[in-house]
KETI-901805 format. One line per 2 residues: number of its first residue (from 1); their letters; for each residue x, y, z of N, C-alpha, C. Coordinates in steps of 0.05 Angstrom, whole numbers, plus 5000, padded with zeros to 4 digits. Example, Ala and Ser with C-alpha at 12.3 -4.5 7.8 and 13.67 -1.06 7.14 Angstrom:
1	as	5264 4886 5156 5246 4910 5156 5264 4934 5156  5257 4955 5142 5273 4979 5143 5258 5001 5157
// end
This chain:
1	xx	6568 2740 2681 6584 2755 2663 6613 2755 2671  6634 2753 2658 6660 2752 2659 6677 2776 2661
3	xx	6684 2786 2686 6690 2812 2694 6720 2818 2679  6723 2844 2667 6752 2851 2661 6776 2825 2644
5	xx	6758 2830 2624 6770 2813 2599 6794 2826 2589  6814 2819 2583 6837 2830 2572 6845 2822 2551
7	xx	6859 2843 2534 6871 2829 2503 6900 2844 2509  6919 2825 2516 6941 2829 2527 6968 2835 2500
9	xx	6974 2859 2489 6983 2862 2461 7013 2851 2478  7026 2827 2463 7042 2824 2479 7069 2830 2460
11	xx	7094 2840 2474 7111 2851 2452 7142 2828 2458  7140 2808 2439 7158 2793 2435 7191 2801 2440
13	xx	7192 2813 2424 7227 2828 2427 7215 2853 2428  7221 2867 2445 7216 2897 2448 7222 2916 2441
15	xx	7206 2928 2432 7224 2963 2410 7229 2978 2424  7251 2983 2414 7268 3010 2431 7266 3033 2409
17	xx	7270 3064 2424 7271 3084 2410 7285 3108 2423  7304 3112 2413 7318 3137 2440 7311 3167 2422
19	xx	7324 3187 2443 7313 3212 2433 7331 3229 2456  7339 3245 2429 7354 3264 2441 7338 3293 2458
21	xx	7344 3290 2481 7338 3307 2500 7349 3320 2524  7343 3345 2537 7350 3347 2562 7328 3356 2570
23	xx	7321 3341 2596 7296 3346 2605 7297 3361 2634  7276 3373 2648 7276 3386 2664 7258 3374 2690
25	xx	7273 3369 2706 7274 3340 2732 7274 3358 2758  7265 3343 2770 7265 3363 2803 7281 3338 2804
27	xx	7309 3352 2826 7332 3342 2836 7320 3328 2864  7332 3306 2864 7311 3277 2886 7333 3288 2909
29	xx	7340 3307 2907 7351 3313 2933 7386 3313 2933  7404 3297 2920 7424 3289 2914 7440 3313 2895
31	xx	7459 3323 2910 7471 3346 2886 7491 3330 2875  7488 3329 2845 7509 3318 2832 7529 3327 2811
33	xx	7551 3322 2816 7568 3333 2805 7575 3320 2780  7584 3339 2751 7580 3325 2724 7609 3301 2720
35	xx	7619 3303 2741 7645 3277 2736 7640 3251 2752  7626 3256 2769 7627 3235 2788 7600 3216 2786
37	xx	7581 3228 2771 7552 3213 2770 7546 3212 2737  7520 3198 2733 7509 3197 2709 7489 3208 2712
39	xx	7476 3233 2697 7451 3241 2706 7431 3242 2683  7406 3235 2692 7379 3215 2683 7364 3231 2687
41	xx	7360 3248 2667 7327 3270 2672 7302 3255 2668  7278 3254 2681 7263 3232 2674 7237 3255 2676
43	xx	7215 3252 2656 7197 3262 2653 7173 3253 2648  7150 3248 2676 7133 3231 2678 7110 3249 2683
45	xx	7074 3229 2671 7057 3250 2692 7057 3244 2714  7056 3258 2742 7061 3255 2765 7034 3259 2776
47	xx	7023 3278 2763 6999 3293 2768 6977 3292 2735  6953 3299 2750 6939 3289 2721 6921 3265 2722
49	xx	6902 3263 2702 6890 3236 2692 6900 3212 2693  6942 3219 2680 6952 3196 2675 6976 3186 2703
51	xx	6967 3197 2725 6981 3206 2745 6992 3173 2753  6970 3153 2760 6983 3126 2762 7002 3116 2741
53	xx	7003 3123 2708 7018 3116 2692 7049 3122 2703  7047 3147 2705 7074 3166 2723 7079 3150 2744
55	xx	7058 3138 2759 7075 3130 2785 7085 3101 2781  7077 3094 2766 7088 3060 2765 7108 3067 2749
57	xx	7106 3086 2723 7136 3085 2717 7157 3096 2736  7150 3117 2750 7173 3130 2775 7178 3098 2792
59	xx	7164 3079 2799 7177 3057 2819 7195 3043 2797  7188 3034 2764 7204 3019 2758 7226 3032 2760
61	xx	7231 3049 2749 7257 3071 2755 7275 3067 2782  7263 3077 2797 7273 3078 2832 7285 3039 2830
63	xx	7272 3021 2828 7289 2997 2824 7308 2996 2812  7302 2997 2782 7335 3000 2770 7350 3012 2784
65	xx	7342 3041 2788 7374 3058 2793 7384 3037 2825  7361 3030 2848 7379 3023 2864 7391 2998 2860
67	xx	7386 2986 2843 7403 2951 2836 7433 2963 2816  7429 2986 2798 7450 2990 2777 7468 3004 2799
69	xx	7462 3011 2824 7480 3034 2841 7489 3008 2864  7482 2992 2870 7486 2977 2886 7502 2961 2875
71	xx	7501 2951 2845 7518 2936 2832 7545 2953 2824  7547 2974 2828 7574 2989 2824 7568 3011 2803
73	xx	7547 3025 2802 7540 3033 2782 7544 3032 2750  7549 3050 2737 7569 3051 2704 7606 3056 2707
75	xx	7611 3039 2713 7637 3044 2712 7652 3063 2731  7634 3057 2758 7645 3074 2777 7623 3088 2781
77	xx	7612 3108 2772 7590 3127 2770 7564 3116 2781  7554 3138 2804 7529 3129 2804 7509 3145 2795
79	xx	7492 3128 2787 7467 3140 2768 7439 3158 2785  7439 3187 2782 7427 3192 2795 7405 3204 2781
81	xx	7372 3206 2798 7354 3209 2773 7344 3236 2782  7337 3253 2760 7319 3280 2761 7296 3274 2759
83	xx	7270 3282 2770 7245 3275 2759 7227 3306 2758  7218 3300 2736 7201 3331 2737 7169 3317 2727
85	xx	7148 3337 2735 7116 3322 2721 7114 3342 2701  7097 3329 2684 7091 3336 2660 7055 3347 2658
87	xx	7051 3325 2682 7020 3329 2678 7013 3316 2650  7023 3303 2634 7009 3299 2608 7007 3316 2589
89	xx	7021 3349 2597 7013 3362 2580 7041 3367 2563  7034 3366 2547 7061 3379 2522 7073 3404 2533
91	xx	7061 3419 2540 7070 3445 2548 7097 3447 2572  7084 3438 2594 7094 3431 2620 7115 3401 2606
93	xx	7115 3396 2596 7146 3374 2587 7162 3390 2577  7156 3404 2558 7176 3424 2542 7186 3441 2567
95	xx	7174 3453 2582 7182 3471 2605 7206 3454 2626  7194 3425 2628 7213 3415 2644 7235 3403 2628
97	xx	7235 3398 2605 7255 3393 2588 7283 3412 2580  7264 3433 2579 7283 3459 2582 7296 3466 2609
99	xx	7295 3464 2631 7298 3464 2655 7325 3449 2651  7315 3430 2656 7342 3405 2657 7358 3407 2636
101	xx	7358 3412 2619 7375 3409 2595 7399 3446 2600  7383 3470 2606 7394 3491 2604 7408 3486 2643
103	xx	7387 3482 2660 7392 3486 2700 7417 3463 2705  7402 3441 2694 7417 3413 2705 7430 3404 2693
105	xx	7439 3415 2666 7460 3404 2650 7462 3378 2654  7439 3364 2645 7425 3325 2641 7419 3331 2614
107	xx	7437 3310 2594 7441 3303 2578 7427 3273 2564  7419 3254 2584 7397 3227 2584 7375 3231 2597
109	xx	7358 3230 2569 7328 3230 2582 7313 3214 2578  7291 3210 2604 7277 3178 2591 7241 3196 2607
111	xx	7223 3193 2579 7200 3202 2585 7183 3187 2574  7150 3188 2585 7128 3173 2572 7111 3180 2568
113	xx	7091 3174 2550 7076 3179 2535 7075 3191 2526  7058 3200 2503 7058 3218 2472 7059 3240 2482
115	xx	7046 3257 2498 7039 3278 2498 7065 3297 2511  7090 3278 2523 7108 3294 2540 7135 3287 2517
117	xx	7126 3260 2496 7152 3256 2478 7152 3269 2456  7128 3269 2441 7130 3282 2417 7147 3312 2412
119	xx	7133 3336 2435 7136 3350 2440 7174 3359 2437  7181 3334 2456 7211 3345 2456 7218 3330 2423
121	xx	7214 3312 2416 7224 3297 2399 7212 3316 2371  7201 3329 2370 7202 3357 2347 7228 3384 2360
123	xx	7226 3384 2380 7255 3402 2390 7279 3386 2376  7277 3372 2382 7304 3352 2377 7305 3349 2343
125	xx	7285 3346 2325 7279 3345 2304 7297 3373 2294  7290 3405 2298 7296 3425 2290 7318 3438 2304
127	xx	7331 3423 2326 7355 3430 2337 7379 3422 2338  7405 3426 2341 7430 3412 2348 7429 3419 2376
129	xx	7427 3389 2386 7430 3388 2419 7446 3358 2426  7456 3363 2446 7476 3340 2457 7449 3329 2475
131	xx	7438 3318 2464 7419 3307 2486 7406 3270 2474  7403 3257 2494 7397 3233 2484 7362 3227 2506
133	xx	7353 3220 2474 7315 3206 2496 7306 3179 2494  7302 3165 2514 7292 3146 2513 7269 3144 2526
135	xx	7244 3137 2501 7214 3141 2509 7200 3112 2514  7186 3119 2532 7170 3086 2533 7138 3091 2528
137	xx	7122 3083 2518 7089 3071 2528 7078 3099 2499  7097 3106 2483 7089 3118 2463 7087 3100 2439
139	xx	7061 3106 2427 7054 3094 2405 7055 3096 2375  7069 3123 2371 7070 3132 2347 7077 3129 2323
141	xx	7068 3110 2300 7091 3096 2282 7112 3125 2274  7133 3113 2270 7152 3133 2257 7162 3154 2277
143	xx	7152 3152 2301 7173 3168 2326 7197 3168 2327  7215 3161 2317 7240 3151 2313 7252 3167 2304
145	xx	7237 3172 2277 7241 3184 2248 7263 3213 2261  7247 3229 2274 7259 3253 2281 7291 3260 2292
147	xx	7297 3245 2303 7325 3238 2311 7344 3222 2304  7364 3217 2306 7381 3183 2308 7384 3183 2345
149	xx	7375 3207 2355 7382 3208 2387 7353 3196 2393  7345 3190 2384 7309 3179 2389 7307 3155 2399
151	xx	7301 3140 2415 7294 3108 2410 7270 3105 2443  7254 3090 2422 7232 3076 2437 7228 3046 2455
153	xx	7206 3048 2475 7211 3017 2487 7187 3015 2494  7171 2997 2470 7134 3001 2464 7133 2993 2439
155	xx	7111 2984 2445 7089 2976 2416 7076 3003 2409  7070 2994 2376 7061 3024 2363 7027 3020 2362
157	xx	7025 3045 2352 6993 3044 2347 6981 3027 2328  6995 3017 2305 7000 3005 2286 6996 2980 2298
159	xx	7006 2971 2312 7005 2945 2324 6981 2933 2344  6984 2957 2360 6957 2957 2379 6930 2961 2360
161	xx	6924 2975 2348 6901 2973 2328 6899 2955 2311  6914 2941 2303 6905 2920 2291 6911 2892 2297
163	xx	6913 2889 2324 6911 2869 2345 6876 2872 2352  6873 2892 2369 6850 2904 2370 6822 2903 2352
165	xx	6841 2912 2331 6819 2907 2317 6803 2881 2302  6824 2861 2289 6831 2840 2297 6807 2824 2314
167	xx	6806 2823 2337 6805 2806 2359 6773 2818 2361  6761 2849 2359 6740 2850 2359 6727 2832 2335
169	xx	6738 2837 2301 6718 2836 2285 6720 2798 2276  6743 2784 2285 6751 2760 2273 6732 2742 2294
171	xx	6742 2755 2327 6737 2736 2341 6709 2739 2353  6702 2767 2357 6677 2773 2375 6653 2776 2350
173	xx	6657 2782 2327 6649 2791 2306 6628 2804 2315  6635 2835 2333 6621 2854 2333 6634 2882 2309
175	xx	6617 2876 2280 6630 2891 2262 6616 2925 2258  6601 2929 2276 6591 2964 2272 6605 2977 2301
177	xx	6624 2983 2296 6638 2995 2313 6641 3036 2314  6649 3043 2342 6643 3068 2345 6661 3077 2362
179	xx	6675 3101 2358 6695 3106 2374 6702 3136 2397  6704 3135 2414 6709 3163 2434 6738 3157 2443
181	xx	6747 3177 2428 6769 3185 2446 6774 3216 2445  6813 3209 2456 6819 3234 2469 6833 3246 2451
183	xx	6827 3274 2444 6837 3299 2418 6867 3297 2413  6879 3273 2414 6913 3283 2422 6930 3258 2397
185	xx	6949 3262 2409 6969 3245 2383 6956 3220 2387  6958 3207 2407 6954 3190 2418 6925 3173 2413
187	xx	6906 3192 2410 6878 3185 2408 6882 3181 2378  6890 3202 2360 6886 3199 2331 6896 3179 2327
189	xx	6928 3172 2332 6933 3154 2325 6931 3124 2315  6917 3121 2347 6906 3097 2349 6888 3086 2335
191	xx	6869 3114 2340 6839 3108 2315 6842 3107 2292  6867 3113 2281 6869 3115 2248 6884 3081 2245
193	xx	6897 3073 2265 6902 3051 2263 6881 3031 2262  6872 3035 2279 6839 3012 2290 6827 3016 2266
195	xx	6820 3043 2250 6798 3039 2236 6808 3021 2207  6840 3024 2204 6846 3013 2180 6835 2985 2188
197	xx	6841 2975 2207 6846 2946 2215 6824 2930 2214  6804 2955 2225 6777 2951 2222 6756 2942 2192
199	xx	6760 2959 2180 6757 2961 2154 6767 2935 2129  6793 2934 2146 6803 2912 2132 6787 2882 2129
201	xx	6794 2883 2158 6768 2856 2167 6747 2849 2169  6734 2877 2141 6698 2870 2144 6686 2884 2161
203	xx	6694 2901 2179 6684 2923 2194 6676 2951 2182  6656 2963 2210 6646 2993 2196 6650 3010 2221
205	xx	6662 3037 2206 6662 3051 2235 6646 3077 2228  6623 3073 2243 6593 3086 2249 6603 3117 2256
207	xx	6616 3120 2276 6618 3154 2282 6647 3144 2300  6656 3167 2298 6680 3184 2315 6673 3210 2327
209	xx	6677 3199 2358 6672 3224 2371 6704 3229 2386  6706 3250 2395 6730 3267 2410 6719 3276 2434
211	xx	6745 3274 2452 6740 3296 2480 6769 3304 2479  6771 3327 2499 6791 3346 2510 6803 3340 2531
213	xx	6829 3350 2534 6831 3341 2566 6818 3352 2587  6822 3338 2604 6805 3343 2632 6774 3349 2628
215	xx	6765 3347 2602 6732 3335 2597 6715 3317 2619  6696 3332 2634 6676 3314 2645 6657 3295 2638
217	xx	6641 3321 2628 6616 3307 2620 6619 3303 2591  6611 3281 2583 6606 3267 2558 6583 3257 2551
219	xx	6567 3273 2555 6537 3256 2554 6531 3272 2519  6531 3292 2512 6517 3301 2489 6537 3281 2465
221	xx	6561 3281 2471 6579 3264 2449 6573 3232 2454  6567 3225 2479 6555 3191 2472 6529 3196 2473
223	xx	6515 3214 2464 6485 3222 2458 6483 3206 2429  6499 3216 2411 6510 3214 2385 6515 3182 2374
225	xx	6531 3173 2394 6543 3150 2388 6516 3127 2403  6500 3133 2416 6482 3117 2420 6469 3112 2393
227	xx	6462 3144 2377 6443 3140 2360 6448 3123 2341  6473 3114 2342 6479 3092 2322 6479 3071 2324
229	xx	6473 3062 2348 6470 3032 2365 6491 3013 2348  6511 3018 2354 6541 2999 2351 6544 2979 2366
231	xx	6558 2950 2349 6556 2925 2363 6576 2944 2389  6599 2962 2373 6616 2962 2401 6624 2986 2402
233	xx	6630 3002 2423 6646 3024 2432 6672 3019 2442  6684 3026 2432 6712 3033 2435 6725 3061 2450
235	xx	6742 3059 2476 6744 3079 2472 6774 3093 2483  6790 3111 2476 6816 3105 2468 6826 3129 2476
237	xx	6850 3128 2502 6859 3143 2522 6878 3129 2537  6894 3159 2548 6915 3136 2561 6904 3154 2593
239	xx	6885 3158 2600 6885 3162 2627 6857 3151 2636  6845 3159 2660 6814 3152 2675 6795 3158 2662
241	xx	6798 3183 2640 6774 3193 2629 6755 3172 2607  6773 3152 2596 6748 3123 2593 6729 3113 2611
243	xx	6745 3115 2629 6730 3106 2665 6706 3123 2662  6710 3146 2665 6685 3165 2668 6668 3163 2652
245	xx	6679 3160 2621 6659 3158 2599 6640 3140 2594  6654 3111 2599 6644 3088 2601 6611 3092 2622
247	xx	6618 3103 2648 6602 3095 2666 6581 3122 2660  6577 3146 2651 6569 3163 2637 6552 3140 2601
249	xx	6561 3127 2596 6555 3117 2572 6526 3097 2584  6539 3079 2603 6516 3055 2619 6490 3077 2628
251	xx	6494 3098 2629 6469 3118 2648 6458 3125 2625  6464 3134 2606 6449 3146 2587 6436 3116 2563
253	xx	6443 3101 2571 6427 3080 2561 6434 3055 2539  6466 3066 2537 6482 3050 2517 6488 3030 2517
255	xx	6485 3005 2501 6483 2976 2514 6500 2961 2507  6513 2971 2489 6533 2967 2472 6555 2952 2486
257	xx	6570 2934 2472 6590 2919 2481 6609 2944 2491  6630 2945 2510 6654 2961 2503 6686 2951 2509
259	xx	6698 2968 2493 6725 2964 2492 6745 2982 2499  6770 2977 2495 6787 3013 2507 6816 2996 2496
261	xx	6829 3018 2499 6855 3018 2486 6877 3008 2514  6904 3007 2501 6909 3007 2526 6919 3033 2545
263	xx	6926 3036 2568 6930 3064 2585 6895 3075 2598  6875 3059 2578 6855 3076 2597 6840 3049 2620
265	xx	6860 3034 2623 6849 3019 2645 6876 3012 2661  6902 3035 2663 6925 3027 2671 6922 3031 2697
267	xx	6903 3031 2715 6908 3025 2752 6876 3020 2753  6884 3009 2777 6848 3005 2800 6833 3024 2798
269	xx	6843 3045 2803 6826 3067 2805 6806 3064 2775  6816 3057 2761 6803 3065 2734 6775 3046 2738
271	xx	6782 3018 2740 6760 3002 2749 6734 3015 2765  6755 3026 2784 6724 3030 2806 6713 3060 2797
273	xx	6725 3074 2782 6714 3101 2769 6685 3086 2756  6700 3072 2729 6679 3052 2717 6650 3047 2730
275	xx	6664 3028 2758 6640 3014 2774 6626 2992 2740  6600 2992 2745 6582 2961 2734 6598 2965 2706
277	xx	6602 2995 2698 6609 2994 2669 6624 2974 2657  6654 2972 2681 6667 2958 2663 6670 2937 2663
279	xx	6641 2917 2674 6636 2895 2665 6638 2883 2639  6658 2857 2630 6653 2843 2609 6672 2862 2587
281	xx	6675 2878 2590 6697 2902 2577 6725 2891 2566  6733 2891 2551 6757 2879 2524 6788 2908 2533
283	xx	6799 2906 2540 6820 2931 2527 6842 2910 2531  6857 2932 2512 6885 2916 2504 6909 2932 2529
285	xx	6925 2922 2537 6952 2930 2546 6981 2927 2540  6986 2946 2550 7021 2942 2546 7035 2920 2568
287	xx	7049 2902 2549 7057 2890 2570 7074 2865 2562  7096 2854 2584 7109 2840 2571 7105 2806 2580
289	xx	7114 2780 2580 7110 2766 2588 7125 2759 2614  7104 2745 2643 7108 2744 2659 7116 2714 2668
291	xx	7145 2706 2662 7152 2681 2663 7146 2664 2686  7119 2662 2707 7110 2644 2733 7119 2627 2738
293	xx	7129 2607 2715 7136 2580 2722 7162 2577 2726  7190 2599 2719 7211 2595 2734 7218 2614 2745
295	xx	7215 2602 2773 7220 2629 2795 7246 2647 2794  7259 2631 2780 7293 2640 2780 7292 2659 2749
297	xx	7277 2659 2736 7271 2688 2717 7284 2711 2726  7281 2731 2709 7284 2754 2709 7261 2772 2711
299	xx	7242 2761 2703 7212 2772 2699 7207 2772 2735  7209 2742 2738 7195 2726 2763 7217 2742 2787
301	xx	7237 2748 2786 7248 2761 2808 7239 2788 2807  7230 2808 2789 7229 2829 2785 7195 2827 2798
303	xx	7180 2806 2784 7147 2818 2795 7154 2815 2829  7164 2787 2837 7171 2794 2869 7183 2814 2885
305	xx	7209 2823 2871 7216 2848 2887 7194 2878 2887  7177 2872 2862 7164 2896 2855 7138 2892 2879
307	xx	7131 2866 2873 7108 2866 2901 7107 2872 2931  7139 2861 2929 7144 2862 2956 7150 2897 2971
309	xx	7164 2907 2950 7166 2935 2955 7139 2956 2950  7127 2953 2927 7099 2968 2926 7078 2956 2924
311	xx	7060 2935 2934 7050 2924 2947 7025 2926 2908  7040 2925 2889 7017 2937 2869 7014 2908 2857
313	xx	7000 2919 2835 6990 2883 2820 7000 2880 2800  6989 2868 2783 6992 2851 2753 6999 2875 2738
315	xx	6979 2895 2736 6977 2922 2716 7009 2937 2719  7006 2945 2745 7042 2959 2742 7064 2953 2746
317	xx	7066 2921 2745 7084 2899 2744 7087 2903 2705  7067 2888 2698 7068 2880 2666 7071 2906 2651
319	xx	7069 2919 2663 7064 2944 2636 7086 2969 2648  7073 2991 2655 7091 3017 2656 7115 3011 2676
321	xx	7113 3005 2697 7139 2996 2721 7161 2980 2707  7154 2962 2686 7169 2942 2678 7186 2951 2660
323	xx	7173 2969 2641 7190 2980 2619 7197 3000 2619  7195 3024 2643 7217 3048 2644 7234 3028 2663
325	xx	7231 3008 2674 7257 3000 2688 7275 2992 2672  7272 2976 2652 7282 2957 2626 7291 2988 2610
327	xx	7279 3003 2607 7285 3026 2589 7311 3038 2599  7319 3047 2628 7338 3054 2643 7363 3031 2637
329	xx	7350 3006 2647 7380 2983 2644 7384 2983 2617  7363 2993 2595 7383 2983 2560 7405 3009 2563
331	xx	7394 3024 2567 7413 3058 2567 7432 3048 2587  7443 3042 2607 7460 3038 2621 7483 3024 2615
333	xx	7462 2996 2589 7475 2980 2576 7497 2994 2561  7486 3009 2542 7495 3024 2515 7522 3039 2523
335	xx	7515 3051 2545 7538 3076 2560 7561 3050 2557  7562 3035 2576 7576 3012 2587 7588 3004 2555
337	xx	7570 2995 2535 7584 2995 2509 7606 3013 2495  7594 3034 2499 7610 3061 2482 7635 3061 2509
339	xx	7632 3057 2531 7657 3074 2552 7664 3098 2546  7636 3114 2547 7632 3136 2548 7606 3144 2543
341	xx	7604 3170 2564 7581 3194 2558 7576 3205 2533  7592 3209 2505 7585 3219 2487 7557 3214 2473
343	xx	7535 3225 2472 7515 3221 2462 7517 3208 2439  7530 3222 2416 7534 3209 2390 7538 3174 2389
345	xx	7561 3174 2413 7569 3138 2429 7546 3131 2428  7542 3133 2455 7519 3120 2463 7495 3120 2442
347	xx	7493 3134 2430 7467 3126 2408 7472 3102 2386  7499 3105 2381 7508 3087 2362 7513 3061 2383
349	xx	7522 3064 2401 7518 3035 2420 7488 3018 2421  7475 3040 2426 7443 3033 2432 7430 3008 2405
351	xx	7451 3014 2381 7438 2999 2357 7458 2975 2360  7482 2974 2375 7490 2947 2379 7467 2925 2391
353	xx	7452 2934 2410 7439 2925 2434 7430 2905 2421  7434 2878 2432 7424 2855 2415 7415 2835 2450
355	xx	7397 2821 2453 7393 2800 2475 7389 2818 2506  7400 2838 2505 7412 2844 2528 7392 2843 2546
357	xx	7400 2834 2567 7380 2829 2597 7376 2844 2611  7352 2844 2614 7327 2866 2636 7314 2862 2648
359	xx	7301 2866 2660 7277 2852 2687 7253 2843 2677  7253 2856 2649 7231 2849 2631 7245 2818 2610
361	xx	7260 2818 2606 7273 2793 2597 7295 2811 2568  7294 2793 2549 7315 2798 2526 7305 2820 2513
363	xx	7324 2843 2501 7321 2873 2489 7338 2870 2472  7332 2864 2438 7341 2877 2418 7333 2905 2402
365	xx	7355 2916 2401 7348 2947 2382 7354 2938 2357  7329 2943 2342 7329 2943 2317 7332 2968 2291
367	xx	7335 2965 2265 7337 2978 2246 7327 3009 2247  7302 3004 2268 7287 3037 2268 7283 3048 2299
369	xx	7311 3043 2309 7319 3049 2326 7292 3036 2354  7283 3013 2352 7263 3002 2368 7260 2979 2376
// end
C-alpha cells in the first residue's frame, strides 16, 4: 500500500490579503521605540491542536526579520516582531489583538488561520482603526471583503474544495462521500466548498458530521458515518484532531478510503497520532513550488537555510514557514513603496505589488486584494 499520498493544491501566483489590525504580541524581549523600528504584531497558535501550524509560521517569520534586519532593514528601521498565541481560539486573538493595538501601539499585523483572522477582520469591518493585517493559511472566499486594510497570502476554500473534490470523484471515482469536521469557519467552509464540487462531478454526500474543539472521542459521530459505508471519508481541520479521528475511525471498523483537508496533516506528529490509519490517505496542502533543480533559486536557498536552521521537512518548508515569511517580505515590500508607515500608504502600495520576490518565489496582489 502506498503510504501518505498527497494532493498538493499548488498556488501559482499567490493571493495576498491584508487587514487592518493591531494585534496583541508578547514583546521578544527588544523595547522599541515608535521612530526608530517597524513594529510587526504577529498572532499565531503557539499553543493548541494547531500549535505546529504556529510554530513553523513563528520560524518563517524569525528568517525574514533576520535577513530584512541584516540587509539594512526598511529604510534604516529595524523590524521588530511581537508575538502573542491565540491558541486557535477567536477569543484569545481578539484579546491579543487588543493588547497590541491599545499596550504596543503596533499598527502591522500578520496572523493565521481563520479562527484568529476572521475575528479581528469583523473588528476592522465595524471600526475606524489605523491598523493594517496581513493573513496567511485562511481560506475564506471573500475575507478581503471587510476591509481595504485586509489582504491575504493563501488559497481559498473555493479552491481547495474543488481541487479536492475534483481529484476524489474524476480521478479515484470514489463518488459516496462523507464528511467530519471541525464546527468552525474553517470546517464549514471548506465543506460547503467540497460538497458543491462534489455534486458537480457526479458525487453524493451521504452525511455530515461536526466536532468541537478540543473533542476526543468521536466514536458515536463516526458510529453514524460508518452506517453509511462511504466510498470515502473526508475529514476537514486545520489541527491533530483528524489524526485522532481517523485512527478512532480504523477501530470502530470503518474501511473506508480516507481523505483530509489541508492543516490536518500539517506536522509529524499528526502522522504518528494517526499510526496504520493514515495509510494510503489523500489530503491536500498548502503549498508553494519547490524549485530542486536550480540551486541558486529562491525557493532552493530558502528550503536550505530553513533545514539547516530547523532541522524540519518538506511540510514546514512548503507550506506555513514559507508563506508567513513571504507574507512579512510583501509588507516590507509595500512600506518600502509608499516611503512611509501610513497605513492608508501602505495598503494602497500593497495593490502595486506586482512580481515581487520572496523566498517563496514571484508575489502579485491582485484586484481582491490577494
Amino acid at each position: 500500500m502506498q503510504k501518505n499520498q498527497k494532493i498538493w493544491i499548488g498556488l501559482g501566483v499567490v493571493l495576498l490579503v491584508a487587514v487592518m489590525i493591531f494585534l496583541g504580541l508578547r514583546n521578544q524581549g527588544q523595547k522599541a521605540g515608535d521612530g526608530d523600528v517597524i513594529k510587526i504584531g504577529v498572532i499565531l497558535p503557539l499553543t493548541g491542536g494547531a500549535a505546529d501550524i504556529g510554530e513553523y509560521s513563528r520560524q518563517g517569520l524569525e528568517m525574514a526579520v533576520d535577513e530584512i534586519n541584516r540587509s539594512g532593514g526598511v529604510k534604516g528601521k529595524k523590524v521588530v516582531v511581537f508575538y502573542e498565541d491565540s491558541a486557535n481560539e477567536s477569543r484569545k486573538a481578539m484579546s491579543a489583538f487588543q493588547k497590541l493595538k491599545d499596550i504596543n501601539n503596533v499598527h502591522f499585523f500578520i496572523t493565521s488561520l481563520s479562527q484568529s483572522a476572521l475575528p479581528i477582520s469583523e473588528y476592522q469591518k465595524n471600526t475606524s482603526s489605523d491598523t493594517l493585517l496581513f493573513a496567511t493559511i485562511i481560506s475564506k472566499s471573500g475575507f478581503a471583503d471587510a476591509s481595504h486594510n485586509i489582504f491575504r497570502l493563501c488559497n481559498t476554500a473555493s479552491h481547495e474544495g474543488e481541487l479536492l473534490g475534483c481529484f476524489l470523484i474524476k480521478e479515484k471515482s470514489l463518488r459516496n462521500v462523507c464528511f467530519y469536521s471541525s464546527n468552525d469557519e474553517y470546517g464549514k467552509d471548506t465543506c460547503n466548498a467540497l460538497q458543491n464540487s462534489i455534486t458537480r462531478y457526479g458525487g453524493n454526500v451521504l452525511k455530515h458530521m461536526t466536532f468541537v474543539a478540543g473533542q476526543t472521542d468521536h466514536r458515536s459521530s463516526l458510529e453514524q458515518i460508518k452506517n453509511c459505508n462511504p466510498d470515502v471519508c473526508v475529514f476537514v481541520c486545520n489541527d491533530q484532531t483528524a489524526a485522532q479521528a481517523m485512527r478512532q475511525a480504523r477501530q470502530i471498523g470503518i474501511q473506508s478510503q480516507f481523505a483530509a483537508s489541508a492543516g490536518a496533516f500539517g506536522s509529524p506528529q499528526s502522522w504518528e497520532i494517526a499510526g496504520d490509519a493514515s495509510e494510503n490517505v489523500f489530503f491536500s496542502a498548502i503549498s508553494f513550488e519547490l524549485d530542486d533543480h536550480n540551486p541558486q533559486s529562491k525557493q532552493s536557498i530558502f528550503k536550505k537555510k530553513y533545514k539547516e536552521r530547523y532541522h524540519e521537512g518538506e511540510q514546514g518548508i512548503a507550506g506555513f514557514a514559507g508563506f508567513t515569511c513571504a507574507s512579512l517580505e510583501v509588507l516590507v515590500e509595500a512600506i518600502k513603496i509608499a516611503e512611509t508607515e501610513n497605513i492608508s500608504s501602505v495598503a494602497k502600495a500593497l495593490l502595486t505589488v506586482s512580481d515581487a520576490s520572496t523566498s517563496i518565489g514571484k508575489i502579485t496582489c491582485n484586484e481582491t486584494n490577494s
